[in-house]
C-alpha positions as CSV (number, residue, x, y, z in Angstrom):
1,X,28.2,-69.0,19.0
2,X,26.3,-69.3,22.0
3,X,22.6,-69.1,21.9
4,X,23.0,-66.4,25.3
5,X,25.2,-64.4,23.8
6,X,24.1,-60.6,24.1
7,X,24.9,-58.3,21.3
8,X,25.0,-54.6,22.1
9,X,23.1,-52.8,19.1
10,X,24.1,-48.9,19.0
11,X,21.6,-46.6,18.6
12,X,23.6,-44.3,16.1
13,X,26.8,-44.4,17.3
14,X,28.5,-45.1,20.8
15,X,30.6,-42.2,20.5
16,X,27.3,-39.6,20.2
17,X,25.4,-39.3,23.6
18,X,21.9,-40.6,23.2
19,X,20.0,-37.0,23.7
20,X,21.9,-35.8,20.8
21,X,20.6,-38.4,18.2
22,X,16.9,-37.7,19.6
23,X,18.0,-34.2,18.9
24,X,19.7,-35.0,15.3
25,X,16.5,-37.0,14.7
26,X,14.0,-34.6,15.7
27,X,15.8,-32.1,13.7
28,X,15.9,-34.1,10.8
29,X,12.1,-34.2,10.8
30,X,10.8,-31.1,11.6
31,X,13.3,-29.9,8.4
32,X,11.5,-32.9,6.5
33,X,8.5,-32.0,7.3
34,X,9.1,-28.2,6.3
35,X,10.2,-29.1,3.1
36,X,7.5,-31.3,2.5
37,X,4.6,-28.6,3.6
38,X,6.2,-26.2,1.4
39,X,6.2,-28.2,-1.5
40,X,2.6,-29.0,-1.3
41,X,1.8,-25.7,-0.8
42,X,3.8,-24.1,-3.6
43,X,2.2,-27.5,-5.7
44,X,-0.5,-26.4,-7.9
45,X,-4.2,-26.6,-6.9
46,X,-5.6,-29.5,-8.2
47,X,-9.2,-28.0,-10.3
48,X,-7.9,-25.2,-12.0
49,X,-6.2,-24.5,-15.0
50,X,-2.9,-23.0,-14.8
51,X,-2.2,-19.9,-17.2
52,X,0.8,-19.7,-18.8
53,X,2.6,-17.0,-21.8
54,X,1.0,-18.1,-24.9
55,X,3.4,-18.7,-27.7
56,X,6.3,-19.6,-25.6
57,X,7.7,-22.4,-24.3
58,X,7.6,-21.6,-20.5
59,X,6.3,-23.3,-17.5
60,X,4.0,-21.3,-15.2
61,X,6.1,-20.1,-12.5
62,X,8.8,-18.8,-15.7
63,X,5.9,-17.5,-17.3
64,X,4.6,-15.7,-14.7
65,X,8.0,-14.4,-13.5
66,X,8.5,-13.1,-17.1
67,X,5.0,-11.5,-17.4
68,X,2.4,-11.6,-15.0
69,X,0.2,-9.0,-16.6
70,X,0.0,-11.3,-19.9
71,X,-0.1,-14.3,-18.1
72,X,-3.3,-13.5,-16.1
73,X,-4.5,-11.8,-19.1
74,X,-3.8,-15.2,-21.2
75,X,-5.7,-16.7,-18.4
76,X,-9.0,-15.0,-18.5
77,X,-8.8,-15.1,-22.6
78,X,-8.8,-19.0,-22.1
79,X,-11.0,-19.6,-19.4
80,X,-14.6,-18.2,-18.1
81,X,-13.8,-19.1,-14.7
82,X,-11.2,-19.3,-12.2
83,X,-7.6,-20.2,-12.8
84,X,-4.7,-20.8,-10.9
85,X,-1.0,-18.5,-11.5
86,X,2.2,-20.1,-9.9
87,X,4.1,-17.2,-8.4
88,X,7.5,-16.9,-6.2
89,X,5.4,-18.5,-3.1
90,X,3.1,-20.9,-4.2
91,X,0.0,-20.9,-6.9
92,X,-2.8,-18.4,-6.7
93,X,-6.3,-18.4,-7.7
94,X,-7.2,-15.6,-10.4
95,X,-11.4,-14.9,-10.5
96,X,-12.7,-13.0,-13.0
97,X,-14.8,-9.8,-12.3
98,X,-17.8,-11.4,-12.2
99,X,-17.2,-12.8,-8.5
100,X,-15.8,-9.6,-7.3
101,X,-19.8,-9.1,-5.8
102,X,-20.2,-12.3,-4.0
103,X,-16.7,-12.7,-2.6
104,X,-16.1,-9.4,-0.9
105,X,-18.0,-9.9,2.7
106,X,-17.4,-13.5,3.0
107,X,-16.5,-14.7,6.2
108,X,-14.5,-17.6,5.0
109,X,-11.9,-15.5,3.3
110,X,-8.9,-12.9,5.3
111,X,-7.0,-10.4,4.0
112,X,-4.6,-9.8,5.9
113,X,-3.5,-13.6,5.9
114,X,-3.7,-13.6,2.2
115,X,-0.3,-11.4,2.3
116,X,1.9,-13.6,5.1
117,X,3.6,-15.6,2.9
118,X,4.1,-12.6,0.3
119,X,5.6,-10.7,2.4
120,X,7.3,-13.1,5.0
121,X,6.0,-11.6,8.1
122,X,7.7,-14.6,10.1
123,X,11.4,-12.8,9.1
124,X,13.3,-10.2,10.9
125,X,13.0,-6.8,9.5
126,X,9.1,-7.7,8.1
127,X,8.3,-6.3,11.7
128,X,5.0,-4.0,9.7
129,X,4.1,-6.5,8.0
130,X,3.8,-8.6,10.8
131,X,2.2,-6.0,13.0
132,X,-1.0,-6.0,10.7
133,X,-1.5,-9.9,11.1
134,X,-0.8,-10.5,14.8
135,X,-2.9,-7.4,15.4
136,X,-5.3,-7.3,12.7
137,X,-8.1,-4.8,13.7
138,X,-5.5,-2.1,15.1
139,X,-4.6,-0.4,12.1
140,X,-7.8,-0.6,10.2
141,X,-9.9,0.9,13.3
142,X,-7.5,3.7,13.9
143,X,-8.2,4.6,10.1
144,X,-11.9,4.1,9.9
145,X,-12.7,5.6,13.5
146,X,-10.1,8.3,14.6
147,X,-8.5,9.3,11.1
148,X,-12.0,10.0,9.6
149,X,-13.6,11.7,12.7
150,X,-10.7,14.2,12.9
151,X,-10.3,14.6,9.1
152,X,-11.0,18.2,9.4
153,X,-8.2,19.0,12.0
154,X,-6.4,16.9,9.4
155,X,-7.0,18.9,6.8
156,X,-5.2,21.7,8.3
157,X,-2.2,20.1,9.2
158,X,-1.6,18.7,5.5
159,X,-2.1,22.2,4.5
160,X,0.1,23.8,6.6
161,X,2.9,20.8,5.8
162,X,2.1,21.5,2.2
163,X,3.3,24.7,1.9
164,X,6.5,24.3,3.8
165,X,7.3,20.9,2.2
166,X,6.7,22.2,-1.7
167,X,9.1,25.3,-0.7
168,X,11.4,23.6,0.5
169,X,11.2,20.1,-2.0
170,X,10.6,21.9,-5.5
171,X,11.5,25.4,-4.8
172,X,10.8,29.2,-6.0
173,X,12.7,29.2,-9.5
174,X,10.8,30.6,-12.0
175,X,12.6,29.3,-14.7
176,X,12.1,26.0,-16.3
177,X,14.1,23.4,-14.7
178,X,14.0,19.4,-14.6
179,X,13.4,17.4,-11.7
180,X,13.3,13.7,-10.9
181,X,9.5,14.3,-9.9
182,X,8.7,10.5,-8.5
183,X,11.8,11.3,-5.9
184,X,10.2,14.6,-4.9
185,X,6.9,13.2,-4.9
186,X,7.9,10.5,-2.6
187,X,9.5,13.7,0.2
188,X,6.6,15.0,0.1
189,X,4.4,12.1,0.7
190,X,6.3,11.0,3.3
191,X,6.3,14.6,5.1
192,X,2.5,14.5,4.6
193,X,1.7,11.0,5.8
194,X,4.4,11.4,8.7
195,X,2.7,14.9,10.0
196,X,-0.5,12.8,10.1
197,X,0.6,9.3,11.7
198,X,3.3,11.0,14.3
199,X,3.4,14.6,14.6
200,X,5.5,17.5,14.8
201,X,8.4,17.5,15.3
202,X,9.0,14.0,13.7
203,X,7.0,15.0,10.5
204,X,10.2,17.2,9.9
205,X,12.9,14.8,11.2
206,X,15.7,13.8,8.8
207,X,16.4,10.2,10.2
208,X,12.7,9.4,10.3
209,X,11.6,10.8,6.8
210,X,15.0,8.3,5.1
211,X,13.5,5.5,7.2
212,X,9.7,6.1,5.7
213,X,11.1,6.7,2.4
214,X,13.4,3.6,2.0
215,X,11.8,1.5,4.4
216,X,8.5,1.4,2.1
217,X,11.2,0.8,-1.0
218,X,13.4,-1.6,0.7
219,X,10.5,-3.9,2.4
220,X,9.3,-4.3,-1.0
221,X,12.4,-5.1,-2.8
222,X,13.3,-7.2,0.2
223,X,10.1,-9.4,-0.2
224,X,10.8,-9.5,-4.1
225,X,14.5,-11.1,-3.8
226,X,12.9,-13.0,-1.3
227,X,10.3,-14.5,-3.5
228,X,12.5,-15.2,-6.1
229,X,14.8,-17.4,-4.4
230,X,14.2,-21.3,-3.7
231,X,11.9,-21.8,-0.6
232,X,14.8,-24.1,1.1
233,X,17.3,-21.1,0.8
234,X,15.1,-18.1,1.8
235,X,15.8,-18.4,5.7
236,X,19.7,-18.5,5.6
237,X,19.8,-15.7,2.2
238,X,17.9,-13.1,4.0
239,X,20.6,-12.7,6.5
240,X,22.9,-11.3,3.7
241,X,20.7,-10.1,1.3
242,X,20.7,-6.1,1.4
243,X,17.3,-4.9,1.4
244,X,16.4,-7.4,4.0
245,X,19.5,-6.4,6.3
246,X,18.6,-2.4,5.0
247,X,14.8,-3.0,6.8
248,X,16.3,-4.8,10.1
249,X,18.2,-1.2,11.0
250,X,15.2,0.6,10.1
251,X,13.4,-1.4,13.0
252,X,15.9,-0.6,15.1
253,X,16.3,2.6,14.5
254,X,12.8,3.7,14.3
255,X,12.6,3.0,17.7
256,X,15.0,5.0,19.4
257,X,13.1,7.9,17.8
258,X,9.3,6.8,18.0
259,X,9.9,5.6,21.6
260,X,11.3,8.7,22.6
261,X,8.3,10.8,21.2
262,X,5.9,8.3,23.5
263,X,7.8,9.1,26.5
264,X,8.1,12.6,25.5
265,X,4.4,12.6,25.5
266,X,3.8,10.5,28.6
267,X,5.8,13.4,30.5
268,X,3.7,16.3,28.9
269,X,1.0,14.6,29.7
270,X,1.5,14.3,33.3
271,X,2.6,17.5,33.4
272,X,-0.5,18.7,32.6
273,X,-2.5,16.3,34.8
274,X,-0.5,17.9,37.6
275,X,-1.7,21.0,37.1
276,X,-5.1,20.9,36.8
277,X,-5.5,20.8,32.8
278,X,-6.2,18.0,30.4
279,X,-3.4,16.6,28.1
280,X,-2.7,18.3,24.8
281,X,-5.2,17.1,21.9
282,X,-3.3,14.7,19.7
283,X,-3.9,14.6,15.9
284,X,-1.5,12.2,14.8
285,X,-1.7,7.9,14.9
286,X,0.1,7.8,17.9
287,X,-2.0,8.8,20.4
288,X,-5.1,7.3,18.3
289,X,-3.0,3.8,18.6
290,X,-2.5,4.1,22.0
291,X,-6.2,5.1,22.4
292,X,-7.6,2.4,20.2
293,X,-5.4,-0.9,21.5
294,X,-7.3,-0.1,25.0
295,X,-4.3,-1.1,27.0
296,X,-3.4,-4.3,24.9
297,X,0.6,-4.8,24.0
298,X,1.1,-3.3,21.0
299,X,4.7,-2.8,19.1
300,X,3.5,0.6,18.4
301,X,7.0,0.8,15.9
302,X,6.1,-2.1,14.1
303,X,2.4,-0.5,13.6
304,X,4.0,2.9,12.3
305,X,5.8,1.3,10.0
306,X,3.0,-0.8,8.9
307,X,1.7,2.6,8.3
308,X,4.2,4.3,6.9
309,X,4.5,1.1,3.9
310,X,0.8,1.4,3.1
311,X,0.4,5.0,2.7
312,X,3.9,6.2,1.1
313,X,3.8,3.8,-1.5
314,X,0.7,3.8,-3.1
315,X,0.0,7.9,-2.7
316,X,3.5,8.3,-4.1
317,X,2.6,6.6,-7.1
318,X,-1.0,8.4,-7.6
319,X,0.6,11.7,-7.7
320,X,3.0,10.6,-9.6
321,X,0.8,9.5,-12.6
322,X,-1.4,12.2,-11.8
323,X,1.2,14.6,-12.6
324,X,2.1,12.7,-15.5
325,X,-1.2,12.8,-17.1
326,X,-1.3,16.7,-16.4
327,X,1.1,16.9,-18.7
328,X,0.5,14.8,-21.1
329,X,-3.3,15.8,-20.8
330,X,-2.2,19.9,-20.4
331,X,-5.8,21.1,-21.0
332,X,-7.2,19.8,-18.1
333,X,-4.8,22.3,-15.9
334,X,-6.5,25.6,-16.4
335,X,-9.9,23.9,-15.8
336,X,-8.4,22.1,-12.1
337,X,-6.8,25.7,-11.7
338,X,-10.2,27.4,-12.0
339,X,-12.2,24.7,-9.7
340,X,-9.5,25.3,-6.9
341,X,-9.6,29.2,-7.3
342,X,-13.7,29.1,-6.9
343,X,-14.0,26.4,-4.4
344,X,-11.1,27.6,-2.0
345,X,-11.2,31.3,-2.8
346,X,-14.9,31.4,-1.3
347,X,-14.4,29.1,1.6
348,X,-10.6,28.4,2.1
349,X,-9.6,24.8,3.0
350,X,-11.9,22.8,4.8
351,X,-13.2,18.8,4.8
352,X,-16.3,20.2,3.1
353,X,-14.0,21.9,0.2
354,X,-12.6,18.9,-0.5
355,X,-15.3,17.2,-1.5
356,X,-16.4,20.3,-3.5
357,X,-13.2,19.6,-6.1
358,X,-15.4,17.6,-7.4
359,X,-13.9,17.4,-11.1
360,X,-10.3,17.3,-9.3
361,X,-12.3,14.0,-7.4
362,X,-13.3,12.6,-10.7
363,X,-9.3,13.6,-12.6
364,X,-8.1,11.3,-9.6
365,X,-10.2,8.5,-10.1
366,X,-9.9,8.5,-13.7
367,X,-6.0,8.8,-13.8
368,X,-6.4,5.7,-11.6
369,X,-8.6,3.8,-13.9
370,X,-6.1,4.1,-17.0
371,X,-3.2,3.1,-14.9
372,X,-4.1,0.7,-11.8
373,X,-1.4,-0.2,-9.5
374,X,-2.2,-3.7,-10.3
375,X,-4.2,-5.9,-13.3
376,X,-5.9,-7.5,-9.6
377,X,-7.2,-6.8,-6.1
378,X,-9.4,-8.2,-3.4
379,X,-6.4,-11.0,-2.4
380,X,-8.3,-13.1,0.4
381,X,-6.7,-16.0,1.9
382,X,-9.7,-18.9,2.2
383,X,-9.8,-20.2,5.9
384,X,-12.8,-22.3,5.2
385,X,-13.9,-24.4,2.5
386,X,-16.0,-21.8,0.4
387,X,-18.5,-22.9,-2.5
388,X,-19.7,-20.4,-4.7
389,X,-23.0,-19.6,-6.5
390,X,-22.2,-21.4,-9.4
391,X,-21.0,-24.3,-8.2
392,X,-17.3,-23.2,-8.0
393,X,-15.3,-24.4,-4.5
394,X,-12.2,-22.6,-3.1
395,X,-10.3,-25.0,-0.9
396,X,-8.8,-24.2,2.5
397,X,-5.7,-22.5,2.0
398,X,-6.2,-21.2,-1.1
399,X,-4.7,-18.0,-2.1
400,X,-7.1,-15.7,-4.5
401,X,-7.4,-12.1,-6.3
402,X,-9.9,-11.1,-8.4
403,X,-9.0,-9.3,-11.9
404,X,-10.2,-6.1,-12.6
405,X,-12.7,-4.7,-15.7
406,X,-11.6,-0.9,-15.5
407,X,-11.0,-0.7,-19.8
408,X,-14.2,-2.5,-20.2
409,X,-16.5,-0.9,-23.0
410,X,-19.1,-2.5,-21.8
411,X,-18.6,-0.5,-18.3
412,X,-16.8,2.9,-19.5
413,X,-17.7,4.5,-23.2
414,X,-14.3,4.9,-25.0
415,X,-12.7,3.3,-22.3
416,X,-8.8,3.4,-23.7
417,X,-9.5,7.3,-24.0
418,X,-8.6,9.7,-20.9
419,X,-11.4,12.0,-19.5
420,X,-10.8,13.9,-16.6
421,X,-14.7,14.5,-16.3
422,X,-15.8,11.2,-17.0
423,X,-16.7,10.2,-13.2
424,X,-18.1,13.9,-12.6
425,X,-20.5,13.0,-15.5
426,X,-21.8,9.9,-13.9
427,X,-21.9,11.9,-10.6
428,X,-24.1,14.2,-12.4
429,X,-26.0,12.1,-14.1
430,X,-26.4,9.0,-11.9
431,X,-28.9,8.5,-9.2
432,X,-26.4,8.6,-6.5
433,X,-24.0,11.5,-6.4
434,X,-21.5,9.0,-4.1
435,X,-21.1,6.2,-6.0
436,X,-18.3,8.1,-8.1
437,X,-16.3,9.9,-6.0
438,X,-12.6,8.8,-5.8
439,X,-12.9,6.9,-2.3
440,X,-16.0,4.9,-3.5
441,X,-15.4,1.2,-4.0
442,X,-17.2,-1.1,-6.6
443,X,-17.2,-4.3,-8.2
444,X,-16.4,-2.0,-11.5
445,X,-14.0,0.4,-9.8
446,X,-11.6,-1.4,-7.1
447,X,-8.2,-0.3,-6.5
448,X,-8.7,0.2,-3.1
449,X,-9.9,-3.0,-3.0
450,X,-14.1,-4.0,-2.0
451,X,-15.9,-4.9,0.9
452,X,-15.1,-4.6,4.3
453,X,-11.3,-4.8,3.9
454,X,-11.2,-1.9,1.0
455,X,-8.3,0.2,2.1
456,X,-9.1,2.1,5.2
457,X,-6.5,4.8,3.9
458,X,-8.3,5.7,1.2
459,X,-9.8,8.8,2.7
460,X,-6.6,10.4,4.1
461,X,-5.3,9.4,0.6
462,X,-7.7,11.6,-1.0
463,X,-7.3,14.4,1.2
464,X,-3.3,14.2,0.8
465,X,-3.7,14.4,-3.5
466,X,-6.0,17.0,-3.5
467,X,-4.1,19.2,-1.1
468,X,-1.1,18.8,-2.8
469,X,-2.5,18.7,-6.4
470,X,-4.0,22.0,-5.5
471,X,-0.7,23.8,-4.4
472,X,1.3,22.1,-7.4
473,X,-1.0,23.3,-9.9
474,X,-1.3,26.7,-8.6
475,X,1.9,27.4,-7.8
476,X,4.0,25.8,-10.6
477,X,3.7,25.5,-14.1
478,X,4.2,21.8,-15.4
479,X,5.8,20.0,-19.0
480,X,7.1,16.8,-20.0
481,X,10.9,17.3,-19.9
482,X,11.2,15.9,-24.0
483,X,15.0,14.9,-22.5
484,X,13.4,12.0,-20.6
485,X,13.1,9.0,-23.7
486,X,13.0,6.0,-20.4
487,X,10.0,4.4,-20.4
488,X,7.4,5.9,-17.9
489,X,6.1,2.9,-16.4
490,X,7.3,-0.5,-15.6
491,X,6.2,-3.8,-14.1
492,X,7.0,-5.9,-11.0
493,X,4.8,-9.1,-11.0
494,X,1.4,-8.0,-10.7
495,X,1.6,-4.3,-9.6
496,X,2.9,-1.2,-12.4
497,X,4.9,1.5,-10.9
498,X,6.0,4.4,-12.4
499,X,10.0,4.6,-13.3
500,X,11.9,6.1,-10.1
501,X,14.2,8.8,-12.5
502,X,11.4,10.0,-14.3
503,X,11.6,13.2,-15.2
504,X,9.0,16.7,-15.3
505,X,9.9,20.3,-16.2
506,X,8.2,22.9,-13.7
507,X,8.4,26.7,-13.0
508,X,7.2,28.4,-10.1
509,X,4.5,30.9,-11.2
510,X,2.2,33.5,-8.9
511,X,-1.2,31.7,-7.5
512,X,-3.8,33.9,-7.8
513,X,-5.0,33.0,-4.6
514,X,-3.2,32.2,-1.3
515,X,-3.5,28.7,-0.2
516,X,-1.4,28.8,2.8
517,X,-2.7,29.1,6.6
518,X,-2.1,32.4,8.5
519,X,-2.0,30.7,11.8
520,X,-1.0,27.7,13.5
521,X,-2.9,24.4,12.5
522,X,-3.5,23.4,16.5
523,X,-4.9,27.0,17.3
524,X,-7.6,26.3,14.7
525,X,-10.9,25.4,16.3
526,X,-12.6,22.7,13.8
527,X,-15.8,21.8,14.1
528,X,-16.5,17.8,13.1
């Protein structure tokens, strides 16, 4: 062989053009690279014990899959400090109470980021979820600024909604009859929230009250299945996975109807101007949105929904076990009964009654502490190396919740024992009379999360439960239906929800006093 002979090395192959290898090859590592960044983050944390089921032979992921309430629970039996649970996206840090103080301001730590891979806010369909992170302040200003400066016109729109929606929803029979209550709980709570966030007519509007019902379902069934499948799989499965495909036509069809209400608005507005007048005063989340981005691009859909998830759910299920512990608790109804009849029947409905139903107030807050919508709260995502008081460091990137104390006998006397006056006791008796009211957040007492990013719904959440406690309890009579033998309650990871077909017995009965407005919400002039 010569010592000038040339040999002609292919790149790949002669028979691929050249820019598709680089293609191929760039391909080939950014999927390698994927794969390897979500390994290590779904890796344990190195530092902290992992819990795990006691007594059976299950890794942490299986145990926590299988139990997550006993696994935490295992996990702050073994250990003083923090520990790590592996869940369907990665490991997260468990803190017991103890922190709940020290971490709730920091700086270092974001809520909102501590949900993104939970609820896959990067996928088609997630648009809500992914509202709240690429616009974080929007939502939670709207709430805390224009929801609770207006909570008095408020107020008289959930009145009025109240009365037509229990008329129509659980009805004028006066005979005892079973109902799936959670199913018309969830009607009504959508009505009420949707009267609030966009208005008449929409409130009302068949299309829109199945897409805030089942979206809120369906986003968190979707992110479930998701979670439960292998991290390499998730972006092709949730193409043809049904709740996720369910939520993609809810986007899409939540904006046909919420963009037409915008424009509908724009043209009453201008109609006005063009008169001489000022536009119509709003009462609803749109035009607070609107008012509140300052002209910044905003997917005003995506934010409704994001809305709509937050407040359904979670109200849904606190009337739900309110209800439930009415019944099972029946004593405690002729004593709510006589509060409403004193408070309203002297100065009708009003943001200043409200907070008079004050042992209504502390029958929420206790029906809350006996069954928490989750064993944790306070999820924070750590953007910055953090090191605690004691020595304790959370690394960047680190997912964390704290537990909650809310059975605690060192905290609450008899604590596995309901008492509907319990908080209206330590109102009474305690040096502040606001430190146990229903909205109010503490390092005891957080369901509604602490800190700054304690939920900014909380207040309209309130005002929802008592309004409609107050027309359920007058109006109807309420029993356990002794048919029902499914269990009441059931688990899904970290949160408890009550069972969907559970069912109550109710009658409609005579209130002695009429709840329901004479006139037209918007005609009422309410003074702030």
């Amino acid at each position: 062989m010569s010592p000038t002979t040339a040999y002609s090395i292919p790149f790949l192959s002669d028979a691929i053009p050249i820019y598709i290898q680089f293609v191929a090859i760039g391909a080939s590592l950014f999927i390698g690279y994927y794969i390897w960044s979500t390994l290590a983050s779904e890796r344990p944390l190195p530092g902290f014990a992992t819990a795990t089921l006691p007594g059976e032979d299950l890794g942490p992921k299986e145990s926590y899959f299988k139990d997550a309430s006993k696994t935490i629970a295992a996990g702050l039996k073994s250990h003083s400090g923090p520990f790590q649970i592996i869940t369907g996206t990665g490991p997260k840090i468990v803190l017991p109470n103890k922190y709940a103080d020290e971490l709730r301001n920091r700086s270092e730590l974001d809520f909102n980021e501590a949900f993104r891979k939970d609820f896959f806010a990067h996928y088609p369909g997630f648009d809500g979820f992914r509202a709240s992170l690429d616009n974080p302040t929007l939502i939670p200003s709207t709430l805390r600024v224009k929801l609770t400066q207006s909570l008095g016109l408020v107020t008289n729109h959930l009145v009025d909604e109240s009365t037509i929606a229990l008329h129509d929803l659980y009805g004028e029979d006066r005979k005892w009859h079973s109902i799936a209550v959670k199913q018309h709980n969830l009607n009504l709570v959508a009505r009420l929230s949707s009267r609030v966030f966009l208005g008449r007519p929409i409130c009302r509007n068949k299309q829109w009250l199945e897409i805030a019902k089942n979206h809120t379902v369906d986003s968190f069934l979707a992110a479930r299945d998701l979670r439960a499948q292998p991290f390499f799989l998730r972006r092709i499965m949730h193409n043809f996975m049904p709740h996720n495909k369910n939520i993609q036509q809810h986007y899409t069809d939540a904006k046909k109807i919420i963009n037409t209400e915008v424009e509908r608005r724009k043209i009453r507005a201008q109609i006005s101007l063009a008169a001489g007048c000022k536009p119509p005063k709003v009462s609803d989340a749109i035009g607070w949105m609107v008012e509140m981005a300052g002209g910044k691009q905003v997917d005003y859909v995506a934010a409704q929904l994001s809305l709509t998830v937050a407040a359904i759910h979670a109200t849904t299920e606190a009337l739900t076990i309110a209800l439930l512990d009415l019944v099972t608790y029946p004593e405690i109804i002729p004593q709510l009964r006589q509060e409403v009849i004193q408070v309203l029947g002297g100065d009708g409905w009003s943001k200043q009654a409200l907070y008079k139903l004050k042992l209504m107030d502390s029958f929420l807050k206790e029906s809350q502490r006996m069954h928490p919508p989750s064993d944790v709260s306070m999820n924070r995502k750590v953007m910055r190396r953090l090191t605690l008081s004691d020595g304790t460091v959370l690394p960047k990137g680190a997912r964390l919740m704290v537990a909650h104390r809310f059975r605690d006998p060192e905290i609450y006397k008899n604590p596995d024992a309901f008492e509907a006056n319990r908080f209206l006791k330590l109102r009474e008796g305690g040096s502040s009379n606001n430190a146990h009211q229903y909205v109010s957040t503490s390092a005891d007492m957080f369901a509604f999360g602490h800190g700054h990013h304690a939920c900014p719904g909380r207040f309209l959440a309130s005002s929802e439960l008592k309004i409609a406690l107050a027309h359920m309890i007058l109006k109807y009579d309420w029993k356990l239906d002794e048919s029902d033998t499914m269990p009441k309650f059931f688990e899904n990871e970290t949160a408890h929800m009550t069972n969907p077909g559970m069912k109550l017995m109710l009658r409609r009965r005579t209130e002695e006093i009429s709840l329901d407005l004479d006139v037209d919400p918007d005609l009422i002039d309410v003074e702030e």
